[in-house]
N, CA, C and O of each residue as an XYZ file, in Angstrom:
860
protein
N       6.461    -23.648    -16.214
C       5.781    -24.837    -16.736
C       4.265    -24.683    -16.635
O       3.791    -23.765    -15.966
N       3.329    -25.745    -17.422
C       2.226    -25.658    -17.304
C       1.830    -26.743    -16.270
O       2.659    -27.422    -15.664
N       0.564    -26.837    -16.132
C      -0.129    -27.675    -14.831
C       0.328    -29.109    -15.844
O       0.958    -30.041    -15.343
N      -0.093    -29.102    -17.302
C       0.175    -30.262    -17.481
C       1.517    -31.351    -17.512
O       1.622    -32.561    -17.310
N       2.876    -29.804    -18.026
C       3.905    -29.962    -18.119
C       4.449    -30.567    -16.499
O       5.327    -31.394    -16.253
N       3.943    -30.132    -15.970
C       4.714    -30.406    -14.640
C       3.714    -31.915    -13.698
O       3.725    -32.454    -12.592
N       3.279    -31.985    -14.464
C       1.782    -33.267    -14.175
C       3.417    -34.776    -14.785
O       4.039    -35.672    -14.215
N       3.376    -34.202    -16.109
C       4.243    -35.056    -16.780
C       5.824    -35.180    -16.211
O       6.383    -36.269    -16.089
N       6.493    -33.811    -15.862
C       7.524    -33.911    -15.100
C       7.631    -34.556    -13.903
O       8.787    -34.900    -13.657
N       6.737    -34.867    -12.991
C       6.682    -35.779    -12.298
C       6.894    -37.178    -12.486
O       7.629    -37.874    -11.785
N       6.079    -37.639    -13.667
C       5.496    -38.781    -14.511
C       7.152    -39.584    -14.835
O       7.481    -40.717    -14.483
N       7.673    -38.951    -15.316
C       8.873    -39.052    -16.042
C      10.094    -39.440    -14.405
O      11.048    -40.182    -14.174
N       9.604    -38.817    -13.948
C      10.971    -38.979    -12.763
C      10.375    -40.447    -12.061
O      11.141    -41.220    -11.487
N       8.788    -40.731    -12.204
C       8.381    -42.099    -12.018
C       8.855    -43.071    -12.598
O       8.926    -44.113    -11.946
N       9.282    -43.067    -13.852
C       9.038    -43.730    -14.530
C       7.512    -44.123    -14.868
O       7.051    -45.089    -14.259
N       7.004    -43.702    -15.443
C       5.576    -43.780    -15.844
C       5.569    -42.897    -17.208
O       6.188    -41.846    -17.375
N       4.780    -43.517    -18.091
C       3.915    -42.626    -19.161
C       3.639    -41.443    -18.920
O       3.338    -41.222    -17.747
N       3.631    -40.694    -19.526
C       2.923    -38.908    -19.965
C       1.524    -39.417    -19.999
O       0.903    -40.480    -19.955
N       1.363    -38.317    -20.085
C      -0.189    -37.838    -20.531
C      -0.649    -36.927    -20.979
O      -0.227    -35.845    -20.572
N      -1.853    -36.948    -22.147
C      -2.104    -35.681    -22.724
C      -2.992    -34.697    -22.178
O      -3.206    -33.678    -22.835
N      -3.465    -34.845    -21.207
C      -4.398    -34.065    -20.162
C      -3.987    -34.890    -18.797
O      -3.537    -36.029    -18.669
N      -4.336    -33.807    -17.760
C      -3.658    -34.353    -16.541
C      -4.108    -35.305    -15.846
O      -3.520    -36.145    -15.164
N      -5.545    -35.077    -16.121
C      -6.353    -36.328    -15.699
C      -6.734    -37.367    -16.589
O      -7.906    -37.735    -16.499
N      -6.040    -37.898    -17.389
C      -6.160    -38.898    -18.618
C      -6.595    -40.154    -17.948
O      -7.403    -40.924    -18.468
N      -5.764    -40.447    -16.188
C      -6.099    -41.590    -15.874
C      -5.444    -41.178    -14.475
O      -4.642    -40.307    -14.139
N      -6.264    -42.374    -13.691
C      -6.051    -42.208    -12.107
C      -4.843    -41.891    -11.677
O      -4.659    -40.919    -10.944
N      -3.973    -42.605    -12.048
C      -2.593    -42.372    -11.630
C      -2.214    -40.836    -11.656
O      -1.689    -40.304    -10.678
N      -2.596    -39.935    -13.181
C      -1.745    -38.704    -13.208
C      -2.807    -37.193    -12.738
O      -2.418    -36.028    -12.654
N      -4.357    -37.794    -12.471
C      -5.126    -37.323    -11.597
C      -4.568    -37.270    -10.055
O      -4.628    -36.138     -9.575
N      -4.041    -38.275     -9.196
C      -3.232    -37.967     -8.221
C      -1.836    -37.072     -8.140
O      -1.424    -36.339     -7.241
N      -1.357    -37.365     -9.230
C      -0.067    -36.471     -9.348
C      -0.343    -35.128     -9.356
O       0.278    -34.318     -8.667
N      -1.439    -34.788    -10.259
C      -1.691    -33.573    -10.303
C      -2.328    -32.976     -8.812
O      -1.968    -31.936     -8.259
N      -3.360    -33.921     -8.335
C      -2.940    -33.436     -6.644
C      -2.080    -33.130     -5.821
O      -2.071    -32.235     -4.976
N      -1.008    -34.248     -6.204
C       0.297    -33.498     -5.280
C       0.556    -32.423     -5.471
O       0.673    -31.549     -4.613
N       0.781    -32.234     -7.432
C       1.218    -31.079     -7.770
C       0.391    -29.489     -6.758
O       1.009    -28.728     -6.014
N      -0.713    -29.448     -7.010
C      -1.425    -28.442     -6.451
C      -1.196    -28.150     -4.700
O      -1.199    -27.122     -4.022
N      -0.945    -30.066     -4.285
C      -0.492    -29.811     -2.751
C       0.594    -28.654     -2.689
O       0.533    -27.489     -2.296
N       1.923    -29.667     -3.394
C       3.134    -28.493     -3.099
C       2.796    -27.119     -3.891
O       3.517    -26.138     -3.707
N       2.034    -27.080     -4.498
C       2.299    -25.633     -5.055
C       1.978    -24.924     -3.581
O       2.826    -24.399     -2.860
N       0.336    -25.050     -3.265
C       0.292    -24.303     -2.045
C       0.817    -24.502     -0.926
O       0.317    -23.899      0.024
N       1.761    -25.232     -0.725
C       2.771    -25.441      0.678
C       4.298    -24.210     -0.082
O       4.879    -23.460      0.702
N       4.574    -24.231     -1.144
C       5.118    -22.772     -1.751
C       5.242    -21.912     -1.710
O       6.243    -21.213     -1.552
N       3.501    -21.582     -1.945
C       2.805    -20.274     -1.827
C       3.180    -20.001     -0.248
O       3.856    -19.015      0.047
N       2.862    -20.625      0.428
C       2.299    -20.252      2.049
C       3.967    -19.818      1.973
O       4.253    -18.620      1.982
N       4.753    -20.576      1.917
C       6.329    -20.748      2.515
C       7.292    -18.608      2.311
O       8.272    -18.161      2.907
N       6.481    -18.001      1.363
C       7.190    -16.501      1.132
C       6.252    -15.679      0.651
O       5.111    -16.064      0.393
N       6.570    -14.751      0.529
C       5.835    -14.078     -0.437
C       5.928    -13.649     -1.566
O       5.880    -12.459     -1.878
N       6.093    -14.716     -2.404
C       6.652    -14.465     -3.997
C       6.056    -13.351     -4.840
O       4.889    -13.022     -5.050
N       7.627    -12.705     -5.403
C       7.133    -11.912     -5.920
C       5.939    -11.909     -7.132
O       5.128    -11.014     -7.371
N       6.079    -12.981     -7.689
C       5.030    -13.313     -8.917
C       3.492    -13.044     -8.551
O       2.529    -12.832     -9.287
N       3.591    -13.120     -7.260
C       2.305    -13.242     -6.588
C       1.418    -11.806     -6.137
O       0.316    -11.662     -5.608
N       2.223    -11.057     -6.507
C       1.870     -9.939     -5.851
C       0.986     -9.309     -6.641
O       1.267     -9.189     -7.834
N      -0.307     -8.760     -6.107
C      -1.025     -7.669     -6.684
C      -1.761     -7.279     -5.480
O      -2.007     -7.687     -4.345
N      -2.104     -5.846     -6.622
C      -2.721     -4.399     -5.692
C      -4.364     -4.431     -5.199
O      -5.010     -4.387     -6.246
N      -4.861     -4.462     -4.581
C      -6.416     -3.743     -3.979
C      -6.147     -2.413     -3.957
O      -5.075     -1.840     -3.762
N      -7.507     -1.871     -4.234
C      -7.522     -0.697     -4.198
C      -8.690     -0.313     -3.490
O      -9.688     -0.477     -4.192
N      -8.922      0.106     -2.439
C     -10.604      0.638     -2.002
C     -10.766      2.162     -2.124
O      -9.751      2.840     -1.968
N     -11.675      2.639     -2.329
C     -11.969      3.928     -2.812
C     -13.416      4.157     -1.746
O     -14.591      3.806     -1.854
N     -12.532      5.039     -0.548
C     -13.046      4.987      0.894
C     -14.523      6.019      0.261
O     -14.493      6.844     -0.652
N     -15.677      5.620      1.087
C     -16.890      6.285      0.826
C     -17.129      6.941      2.630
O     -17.072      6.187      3.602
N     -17.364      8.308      2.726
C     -17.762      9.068      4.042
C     -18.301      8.289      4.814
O     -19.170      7.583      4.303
N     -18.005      8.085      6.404
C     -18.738      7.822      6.928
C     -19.096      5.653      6.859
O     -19.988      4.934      7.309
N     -18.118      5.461      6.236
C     -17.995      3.948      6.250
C     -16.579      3.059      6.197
O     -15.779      2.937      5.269
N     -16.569      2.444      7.637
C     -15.233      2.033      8.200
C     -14.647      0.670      7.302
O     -13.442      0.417      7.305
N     -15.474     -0.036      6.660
C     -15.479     -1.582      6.440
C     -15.822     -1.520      5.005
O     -16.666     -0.905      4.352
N     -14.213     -2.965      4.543
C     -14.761     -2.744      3.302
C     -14.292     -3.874      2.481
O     -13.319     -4.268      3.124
N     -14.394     -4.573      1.525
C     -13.445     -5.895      1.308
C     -12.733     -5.874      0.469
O     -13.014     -5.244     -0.551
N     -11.569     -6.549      0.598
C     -10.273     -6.770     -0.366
C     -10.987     -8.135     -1.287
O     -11.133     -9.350     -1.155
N     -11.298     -7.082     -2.245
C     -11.848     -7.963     -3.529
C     -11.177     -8.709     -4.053
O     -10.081     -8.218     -4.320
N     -11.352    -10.185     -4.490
C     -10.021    -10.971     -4.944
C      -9.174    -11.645     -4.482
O      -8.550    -12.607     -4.931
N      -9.140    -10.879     -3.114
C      -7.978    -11.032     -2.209
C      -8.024    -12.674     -1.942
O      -7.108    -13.450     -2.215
N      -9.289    -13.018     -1.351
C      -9.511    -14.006     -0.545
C      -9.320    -14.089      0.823
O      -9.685    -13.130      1.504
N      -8.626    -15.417      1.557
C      -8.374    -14.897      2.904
C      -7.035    -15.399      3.307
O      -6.565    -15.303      4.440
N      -6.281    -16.120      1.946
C      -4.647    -16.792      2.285
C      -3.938    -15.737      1.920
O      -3.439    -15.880      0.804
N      -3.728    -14.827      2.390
C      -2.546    -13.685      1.793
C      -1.755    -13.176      2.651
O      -1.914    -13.069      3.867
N      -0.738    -12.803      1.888
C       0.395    -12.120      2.708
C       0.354    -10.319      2.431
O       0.506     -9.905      1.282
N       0.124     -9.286      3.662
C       0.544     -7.998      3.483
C       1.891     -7.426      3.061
O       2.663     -7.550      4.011
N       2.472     -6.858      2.035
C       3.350     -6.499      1.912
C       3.428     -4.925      2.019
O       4.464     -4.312      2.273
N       2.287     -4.397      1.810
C       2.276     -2.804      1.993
C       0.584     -2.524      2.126
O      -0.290     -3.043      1.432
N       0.434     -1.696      3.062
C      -0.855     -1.092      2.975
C      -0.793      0.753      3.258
O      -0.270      1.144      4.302
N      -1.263      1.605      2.423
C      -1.015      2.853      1.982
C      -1.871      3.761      1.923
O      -2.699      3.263      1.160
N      -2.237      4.728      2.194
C      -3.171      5.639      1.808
C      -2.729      6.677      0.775
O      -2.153      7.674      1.210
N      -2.916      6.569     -0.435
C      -2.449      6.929     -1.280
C      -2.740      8.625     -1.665
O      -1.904      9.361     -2.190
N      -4.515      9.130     -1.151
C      -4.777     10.085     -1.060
C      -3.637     11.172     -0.379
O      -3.014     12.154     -0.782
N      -3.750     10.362      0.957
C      -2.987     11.705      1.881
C      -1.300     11.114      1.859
O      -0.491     11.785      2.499
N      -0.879     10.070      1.241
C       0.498     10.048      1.098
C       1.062      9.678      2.721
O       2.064     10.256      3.143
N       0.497      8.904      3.374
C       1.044      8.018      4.390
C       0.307      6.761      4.521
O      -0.883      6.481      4.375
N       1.421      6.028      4.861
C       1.256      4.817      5.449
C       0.302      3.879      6.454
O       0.698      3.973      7.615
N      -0.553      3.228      6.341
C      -1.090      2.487      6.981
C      -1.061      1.425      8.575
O      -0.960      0.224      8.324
N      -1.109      1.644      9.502
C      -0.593      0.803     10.493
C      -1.555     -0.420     10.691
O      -2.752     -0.255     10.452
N      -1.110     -1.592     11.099
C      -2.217     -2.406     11.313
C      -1.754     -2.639     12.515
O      -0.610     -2.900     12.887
N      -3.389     -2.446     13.476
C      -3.348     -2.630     14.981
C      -4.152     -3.730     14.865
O      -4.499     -4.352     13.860
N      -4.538     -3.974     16.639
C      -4.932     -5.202     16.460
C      -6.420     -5.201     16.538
O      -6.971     -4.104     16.623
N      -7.200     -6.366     16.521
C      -8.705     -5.921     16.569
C      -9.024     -5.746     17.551
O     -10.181     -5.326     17.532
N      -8.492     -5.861     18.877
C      -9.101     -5.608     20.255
C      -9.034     -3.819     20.161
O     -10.031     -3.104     20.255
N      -7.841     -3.399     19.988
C      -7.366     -1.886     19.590
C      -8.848     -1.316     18.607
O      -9.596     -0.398     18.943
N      -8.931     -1.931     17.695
C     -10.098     -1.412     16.537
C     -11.420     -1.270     17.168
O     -12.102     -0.245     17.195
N     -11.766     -2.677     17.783
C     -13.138     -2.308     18.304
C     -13.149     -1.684     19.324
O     -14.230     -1.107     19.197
N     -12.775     -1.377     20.205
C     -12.722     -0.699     21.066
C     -13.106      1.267     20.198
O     -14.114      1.972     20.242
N     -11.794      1.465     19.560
C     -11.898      2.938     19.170
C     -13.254      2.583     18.153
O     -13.394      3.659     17.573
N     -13.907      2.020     17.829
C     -14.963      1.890     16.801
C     -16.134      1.470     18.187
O     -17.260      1.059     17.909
N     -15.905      1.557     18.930
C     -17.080      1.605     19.941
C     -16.939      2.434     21.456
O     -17.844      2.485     22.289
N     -16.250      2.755     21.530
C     -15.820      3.224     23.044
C     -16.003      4.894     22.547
O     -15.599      5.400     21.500
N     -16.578      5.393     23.416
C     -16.582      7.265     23.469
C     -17.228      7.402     22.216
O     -17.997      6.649     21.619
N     -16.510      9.111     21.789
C     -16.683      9.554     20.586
C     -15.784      9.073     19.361
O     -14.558      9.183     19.319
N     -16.661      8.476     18.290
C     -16.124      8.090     17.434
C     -15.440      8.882     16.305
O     -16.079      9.281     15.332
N     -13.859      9.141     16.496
C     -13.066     10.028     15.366
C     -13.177      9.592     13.787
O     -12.998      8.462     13.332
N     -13.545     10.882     13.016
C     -13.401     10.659     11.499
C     -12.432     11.748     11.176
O     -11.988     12.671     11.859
N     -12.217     11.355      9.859
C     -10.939     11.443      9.282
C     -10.421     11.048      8.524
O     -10.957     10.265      7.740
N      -8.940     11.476      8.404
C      -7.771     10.691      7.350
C      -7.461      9.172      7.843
O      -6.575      8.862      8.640
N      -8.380      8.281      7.200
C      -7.583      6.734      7.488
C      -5.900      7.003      7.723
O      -5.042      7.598      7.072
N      -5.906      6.228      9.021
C      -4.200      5.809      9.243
C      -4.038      4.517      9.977
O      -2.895      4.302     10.378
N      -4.902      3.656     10.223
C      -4.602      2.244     10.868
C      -6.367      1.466     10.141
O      -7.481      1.799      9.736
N      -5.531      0.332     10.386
C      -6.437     -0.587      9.944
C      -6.406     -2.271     10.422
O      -5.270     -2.445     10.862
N      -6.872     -3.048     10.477
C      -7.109     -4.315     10.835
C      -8.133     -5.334     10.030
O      -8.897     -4.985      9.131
N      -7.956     -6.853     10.625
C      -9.241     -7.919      9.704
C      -9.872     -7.639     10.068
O      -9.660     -6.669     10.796
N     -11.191     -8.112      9.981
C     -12.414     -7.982     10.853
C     -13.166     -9.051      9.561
O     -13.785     -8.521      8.638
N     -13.031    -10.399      9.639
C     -14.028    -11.072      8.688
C     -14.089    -11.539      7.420
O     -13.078    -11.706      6.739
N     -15.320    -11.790      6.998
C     -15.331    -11.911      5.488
C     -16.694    -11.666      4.925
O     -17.718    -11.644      5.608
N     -16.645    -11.506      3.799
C     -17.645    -10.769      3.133
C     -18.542    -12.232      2.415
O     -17.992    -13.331      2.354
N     -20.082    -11.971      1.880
C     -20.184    -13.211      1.570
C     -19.796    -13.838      0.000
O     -20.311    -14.769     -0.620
N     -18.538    -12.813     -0.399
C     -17.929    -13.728     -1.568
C     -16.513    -14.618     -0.701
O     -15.732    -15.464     -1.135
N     -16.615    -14.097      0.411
C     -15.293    -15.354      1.203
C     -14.306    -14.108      1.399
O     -13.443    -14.288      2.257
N     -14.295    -12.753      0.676
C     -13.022    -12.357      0.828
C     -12.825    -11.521      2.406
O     -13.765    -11.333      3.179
N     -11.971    -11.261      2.559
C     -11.503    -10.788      3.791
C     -11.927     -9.170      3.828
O     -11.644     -8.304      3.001
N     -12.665     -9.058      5.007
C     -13.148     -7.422      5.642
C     -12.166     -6.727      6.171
O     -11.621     -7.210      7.164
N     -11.619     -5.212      5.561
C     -10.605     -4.436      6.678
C     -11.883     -3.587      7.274
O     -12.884     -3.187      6.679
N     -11.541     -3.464      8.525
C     -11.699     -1.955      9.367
C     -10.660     -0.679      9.366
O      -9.478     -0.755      9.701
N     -11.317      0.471      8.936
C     -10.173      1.789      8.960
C     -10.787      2.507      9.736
O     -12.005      2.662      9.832
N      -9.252      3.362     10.811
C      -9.819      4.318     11.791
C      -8.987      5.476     11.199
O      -8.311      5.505     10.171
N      -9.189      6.293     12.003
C     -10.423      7.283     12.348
C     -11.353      6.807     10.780
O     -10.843      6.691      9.665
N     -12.531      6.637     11.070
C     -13.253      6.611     10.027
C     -13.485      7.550      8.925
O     -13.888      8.691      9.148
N     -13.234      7.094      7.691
C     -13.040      8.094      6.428
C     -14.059      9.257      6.774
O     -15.134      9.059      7.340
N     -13.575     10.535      6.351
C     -14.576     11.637      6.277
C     -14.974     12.123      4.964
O     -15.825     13.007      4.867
N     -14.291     11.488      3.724
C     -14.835     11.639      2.382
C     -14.070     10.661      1.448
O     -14.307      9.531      1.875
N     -13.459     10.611      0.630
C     -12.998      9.424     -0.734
C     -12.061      9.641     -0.669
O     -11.608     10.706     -1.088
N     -11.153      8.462      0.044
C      -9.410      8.306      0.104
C      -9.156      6.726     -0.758
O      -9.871      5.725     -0.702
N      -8.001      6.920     -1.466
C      -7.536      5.939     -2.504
C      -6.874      5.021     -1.016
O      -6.093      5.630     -0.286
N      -7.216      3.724     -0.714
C      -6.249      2.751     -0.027
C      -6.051      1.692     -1.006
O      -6.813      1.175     -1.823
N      -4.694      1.483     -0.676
C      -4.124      0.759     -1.879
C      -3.044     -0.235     -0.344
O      -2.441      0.070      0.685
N      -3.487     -1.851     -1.376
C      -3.001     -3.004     -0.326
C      -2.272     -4.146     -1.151
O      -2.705     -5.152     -1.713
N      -0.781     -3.514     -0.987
C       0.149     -4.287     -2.200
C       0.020     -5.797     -1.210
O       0.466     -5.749     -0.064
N      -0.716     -7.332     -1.817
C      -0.871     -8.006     -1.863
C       0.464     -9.240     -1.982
O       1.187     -9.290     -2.978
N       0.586     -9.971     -1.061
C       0.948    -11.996     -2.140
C      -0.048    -12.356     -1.558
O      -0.472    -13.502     -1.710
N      -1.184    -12.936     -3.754
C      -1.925    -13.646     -2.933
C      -2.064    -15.084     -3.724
O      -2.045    -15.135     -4.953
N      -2.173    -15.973     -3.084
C      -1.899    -17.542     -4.148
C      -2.764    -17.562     -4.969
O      -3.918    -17.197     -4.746
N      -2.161    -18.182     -6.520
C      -2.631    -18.275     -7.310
C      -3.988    -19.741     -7.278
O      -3.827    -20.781     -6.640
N      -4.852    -19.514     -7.871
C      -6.095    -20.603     -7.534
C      -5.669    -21.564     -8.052
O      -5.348    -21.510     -9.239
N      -5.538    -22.735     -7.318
C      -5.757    -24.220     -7.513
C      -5.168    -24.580     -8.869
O      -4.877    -23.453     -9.270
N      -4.754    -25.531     -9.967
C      -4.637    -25.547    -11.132
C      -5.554    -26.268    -11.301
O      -6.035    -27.067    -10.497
N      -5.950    -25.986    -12.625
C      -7.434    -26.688    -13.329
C      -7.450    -27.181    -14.659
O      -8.318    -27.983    -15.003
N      -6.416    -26.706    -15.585
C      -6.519    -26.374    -16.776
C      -5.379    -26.991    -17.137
O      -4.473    -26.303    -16.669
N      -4.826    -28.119    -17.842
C      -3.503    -28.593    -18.289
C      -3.106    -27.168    -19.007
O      -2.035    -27.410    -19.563
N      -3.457    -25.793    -19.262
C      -2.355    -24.597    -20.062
C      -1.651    -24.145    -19.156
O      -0.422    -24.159    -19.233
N      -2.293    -23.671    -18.154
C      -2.436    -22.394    -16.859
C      -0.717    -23.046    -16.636
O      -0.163    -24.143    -16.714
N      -0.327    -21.605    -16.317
C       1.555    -21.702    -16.054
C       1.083    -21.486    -14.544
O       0.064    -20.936    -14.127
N       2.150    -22.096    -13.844
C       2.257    -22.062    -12.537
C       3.126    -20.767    -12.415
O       3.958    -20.433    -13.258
N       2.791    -19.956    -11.076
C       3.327    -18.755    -11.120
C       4.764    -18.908    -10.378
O       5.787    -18.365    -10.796
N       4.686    -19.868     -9.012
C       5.593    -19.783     -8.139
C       6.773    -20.926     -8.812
O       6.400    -21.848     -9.537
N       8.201    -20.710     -8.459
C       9.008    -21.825     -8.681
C       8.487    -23.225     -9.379
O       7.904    -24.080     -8.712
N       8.785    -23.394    -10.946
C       7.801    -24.804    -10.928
C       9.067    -26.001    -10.915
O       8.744    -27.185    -11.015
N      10.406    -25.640    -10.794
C      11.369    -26.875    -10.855
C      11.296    -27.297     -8.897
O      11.690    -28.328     -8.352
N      10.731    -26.215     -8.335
C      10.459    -26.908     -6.696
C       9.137    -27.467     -6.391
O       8.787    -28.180     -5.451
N       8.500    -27.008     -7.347
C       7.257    -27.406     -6.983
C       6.848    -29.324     -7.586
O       6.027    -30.123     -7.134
N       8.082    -29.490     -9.013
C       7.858    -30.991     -9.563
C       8.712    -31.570     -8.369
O       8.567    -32.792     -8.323
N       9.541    -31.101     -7.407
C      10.587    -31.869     -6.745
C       9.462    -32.166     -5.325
O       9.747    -32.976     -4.443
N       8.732    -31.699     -5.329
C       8.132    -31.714     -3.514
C       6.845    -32.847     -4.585
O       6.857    -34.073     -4.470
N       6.117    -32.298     -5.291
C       5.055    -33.284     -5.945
C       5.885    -34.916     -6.145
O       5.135    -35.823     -5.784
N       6.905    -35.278     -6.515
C       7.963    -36.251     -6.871
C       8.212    -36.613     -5.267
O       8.455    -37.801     -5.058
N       8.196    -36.131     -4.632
C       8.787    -36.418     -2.701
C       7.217    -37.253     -2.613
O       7.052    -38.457     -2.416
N       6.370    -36.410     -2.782
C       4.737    -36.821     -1.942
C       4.548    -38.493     -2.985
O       4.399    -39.507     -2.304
N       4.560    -38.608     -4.052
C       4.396    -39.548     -4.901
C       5.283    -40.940     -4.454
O       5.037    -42.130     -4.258
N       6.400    -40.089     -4.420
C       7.330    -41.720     -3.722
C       6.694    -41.966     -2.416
O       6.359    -43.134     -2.219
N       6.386    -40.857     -1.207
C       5.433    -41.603     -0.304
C       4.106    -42.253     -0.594
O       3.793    -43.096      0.247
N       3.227    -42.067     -1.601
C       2.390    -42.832     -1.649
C       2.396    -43.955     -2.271
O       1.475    -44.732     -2.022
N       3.546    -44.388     -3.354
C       3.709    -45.481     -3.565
C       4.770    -46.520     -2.822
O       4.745    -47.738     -2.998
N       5.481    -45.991     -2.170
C       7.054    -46.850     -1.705
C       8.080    -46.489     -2.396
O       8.200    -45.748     -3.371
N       8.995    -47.250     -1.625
C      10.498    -47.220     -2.639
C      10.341    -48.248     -3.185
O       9.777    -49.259     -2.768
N      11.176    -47.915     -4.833
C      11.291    -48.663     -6.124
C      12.528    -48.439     -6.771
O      12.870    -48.516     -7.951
N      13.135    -48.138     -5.697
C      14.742    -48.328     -6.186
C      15.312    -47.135     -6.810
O      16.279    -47.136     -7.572
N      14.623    -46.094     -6.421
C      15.346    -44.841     -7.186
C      15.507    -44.258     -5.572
O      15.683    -45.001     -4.606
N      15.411    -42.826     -5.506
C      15.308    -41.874     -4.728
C      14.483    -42.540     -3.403
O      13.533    -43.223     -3.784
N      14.626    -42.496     -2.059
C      13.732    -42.861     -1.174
C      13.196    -41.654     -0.916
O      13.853    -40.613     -0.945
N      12.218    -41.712     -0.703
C      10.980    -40.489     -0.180
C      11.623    -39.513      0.717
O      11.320    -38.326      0.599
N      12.460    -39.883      1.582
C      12.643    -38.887      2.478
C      14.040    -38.564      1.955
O      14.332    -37.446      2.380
N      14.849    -38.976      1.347
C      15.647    -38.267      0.411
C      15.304    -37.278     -0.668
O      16.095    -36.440     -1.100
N      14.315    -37.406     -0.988
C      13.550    -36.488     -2.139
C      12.736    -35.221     -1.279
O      12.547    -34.150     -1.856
N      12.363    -35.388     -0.135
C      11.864    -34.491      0.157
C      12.765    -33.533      0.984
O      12.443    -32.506      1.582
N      14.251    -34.269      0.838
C      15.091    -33.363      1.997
C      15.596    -32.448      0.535
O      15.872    -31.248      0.526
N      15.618    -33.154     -0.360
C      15.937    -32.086     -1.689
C      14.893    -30.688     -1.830
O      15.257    -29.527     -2.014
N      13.527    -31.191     -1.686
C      12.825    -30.584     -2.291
C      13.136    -29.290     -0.955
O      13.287    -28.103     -1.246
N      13.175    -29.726      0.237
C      13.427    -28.436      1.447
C      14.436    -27.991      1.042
O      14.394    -26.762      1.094
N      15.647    -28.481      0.526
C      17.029    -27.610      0.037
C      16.506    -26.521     -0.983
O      16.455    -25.361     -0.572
N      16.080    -26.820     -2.387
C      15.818    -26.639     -3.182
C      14.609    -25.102     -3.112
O      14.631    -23.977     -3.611
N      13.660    -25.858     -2.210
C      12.684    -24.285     -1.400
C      13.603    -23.000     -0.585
O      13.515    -21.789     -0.790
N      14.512    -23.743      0.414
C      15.327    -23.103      0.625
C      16.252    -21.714     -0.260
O      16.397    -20.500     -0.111
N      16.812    -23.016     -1.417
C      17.990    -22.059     -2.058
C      17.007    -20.989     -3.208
O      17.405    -20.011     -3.841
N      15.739    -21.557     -3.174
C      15.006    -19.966     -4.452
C      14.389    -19.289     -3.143
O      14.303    -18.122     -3.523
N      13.771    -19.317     -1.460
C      13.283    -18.456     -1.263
C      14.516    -17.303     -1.193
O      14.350    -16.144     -1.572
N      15.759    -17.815     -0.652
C      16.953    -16.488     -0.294
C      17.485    -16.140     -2.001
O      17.977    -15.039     -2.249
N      17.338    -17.104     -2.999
C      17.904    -16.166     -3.785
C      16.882    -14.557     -4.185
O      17.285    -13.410     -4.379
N      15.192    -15.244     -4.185
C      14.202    -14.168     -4.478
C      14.352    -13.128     -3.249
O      13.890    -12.026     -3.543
N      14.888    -13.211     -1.942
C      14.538    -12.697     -0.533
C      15.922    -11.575     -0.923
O      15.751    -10.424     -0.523
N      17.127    -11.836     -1.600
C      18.165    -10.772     -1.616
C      18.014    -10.338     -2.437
O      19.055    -10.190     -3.076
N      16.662     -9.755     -3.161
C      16.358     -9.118     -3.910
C      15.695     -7.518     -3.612
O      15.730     -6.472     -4.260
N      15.058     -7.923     -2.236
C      14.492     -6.823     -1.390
C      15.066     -6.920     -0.032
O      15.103     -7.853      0.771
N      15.631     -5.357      0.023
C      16.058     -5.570      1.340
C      15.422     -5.360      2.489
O      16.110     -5.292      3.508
N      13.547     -5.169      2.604
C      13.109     -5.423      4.004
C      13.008     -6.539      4.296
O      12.467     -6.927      5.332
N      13.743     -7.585      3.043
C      14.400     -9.502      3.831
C      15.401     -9.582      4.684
O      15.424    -10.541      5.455
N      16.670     -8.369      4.733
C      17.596     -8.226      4.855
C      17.887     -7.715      6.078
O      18.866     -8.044      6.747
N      16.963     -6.821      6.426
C      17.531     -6.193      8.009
C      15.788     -5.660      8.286
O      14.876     -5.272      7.555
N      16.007     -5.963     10.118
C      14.741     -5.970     10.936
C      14.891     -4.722     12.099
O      15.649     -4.553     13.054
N      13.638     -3.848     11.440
C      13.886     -2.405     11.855
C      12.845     -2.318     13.239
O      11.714     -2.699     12.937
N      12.942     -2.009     14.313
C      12.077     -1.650     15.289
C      10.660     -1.152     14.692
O      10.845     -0.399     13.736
N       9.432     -1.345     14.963
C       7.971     -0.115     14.255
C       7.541      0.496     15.823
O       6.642      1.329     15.936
């Protein structure tokens, strides 16, 4: 659905008028808040696949720090890789990082661990890589990262949009009362079923949902 379509799918389970833009009038200006609430209570809830995209940093000699462009700072790791030398990435913790990035002699090298460390001043999030690069390695950081805010009555919502009108429809009956349909907390025990039954159907799709391996 679109931001507007699902502005109106709400509208409709109100009983209330449509609208031809989402903000036509106060009433479907709030809806569309909810809408954006539950989308990002969604987002946070898995890591949908829709959501997923790649960073790529293209390590320069001699420089540990670097930012996941785009990224922002709400995301979920699903893979982080060194694509140059064909292994895997570990993420330690930052007490672990600063320490080897300040303690003794400082090792360079083939990146193989990494951690946060911050944000850059477009907001997005800083990694640290150790042993510190010794020339141009491809790191590649398969991403879920939420889609921005809706703005635009076109823009399709990426994540689930038949859970996302059911939790926006839950928040709406709390701000107005019951009116004789659905009570609020009946609607929102749907909308948790409903989150429920798409995160496991998307989750038995990959099986590192499926079984939990020692690292």
């Amino acid at each position: 659905m679109t931001f507007l379509e699902l502005v109106n799918d709400v509208l409709i389970r109100l009983r209330e008028p449509v609208v031809t833009t989402y903000d036509e009038t106060a009433y479907s200006t709030l809806i569309a808040k909810f809408v954006n609430d539950t989308k990002r209570q969604v987002e946070d809830a898995f890591g949908w696949n829709a959501l997923g995209q790649t960073v790529t940093i293209s390590t320069v000699a001699g420089t540990y720090q670097y930012a996941l462009t785009g990224a922002g700072q709400k995301f979920q790791v699903l893979d982080a890789i060194n694509a140059t030398s064909n292994i895997g990435l570990t993420n330690i913790t930052f007490v672990d990082m600063n320490r080897k990035q300040n303690f003794s002699t400082i090792m360079t090298g083939i990146p193989s661990e990494y951690t946060f460390d911050g944000v850059n001043g477009s907001y997005d999030t800083k990694i640290s890589l150790y042993p510190r690069p010794d020339g141009v390695y491809s790191i590649m950081f398969a991403l879920a990262v939420p889609q921005a805010p809706l703005a635009a009555d076109s823009t399709v919502i990426l994540v689930p949009d038949v859970v996302v009108a059911q939790g926006a429809y839950a928040r709406a009956l709390v701000e107005r009362g019951e009116d004789g349909g659905l009570s609020s907390s009946e609607a929102y025990s749907l909308f948790r079923s409903m989150l429920s039954d798409y995160i496991a159907l998307e989750g038995s799709r990959y099986p590192e949902n499926q079984e939990f391996v020692p690292q």
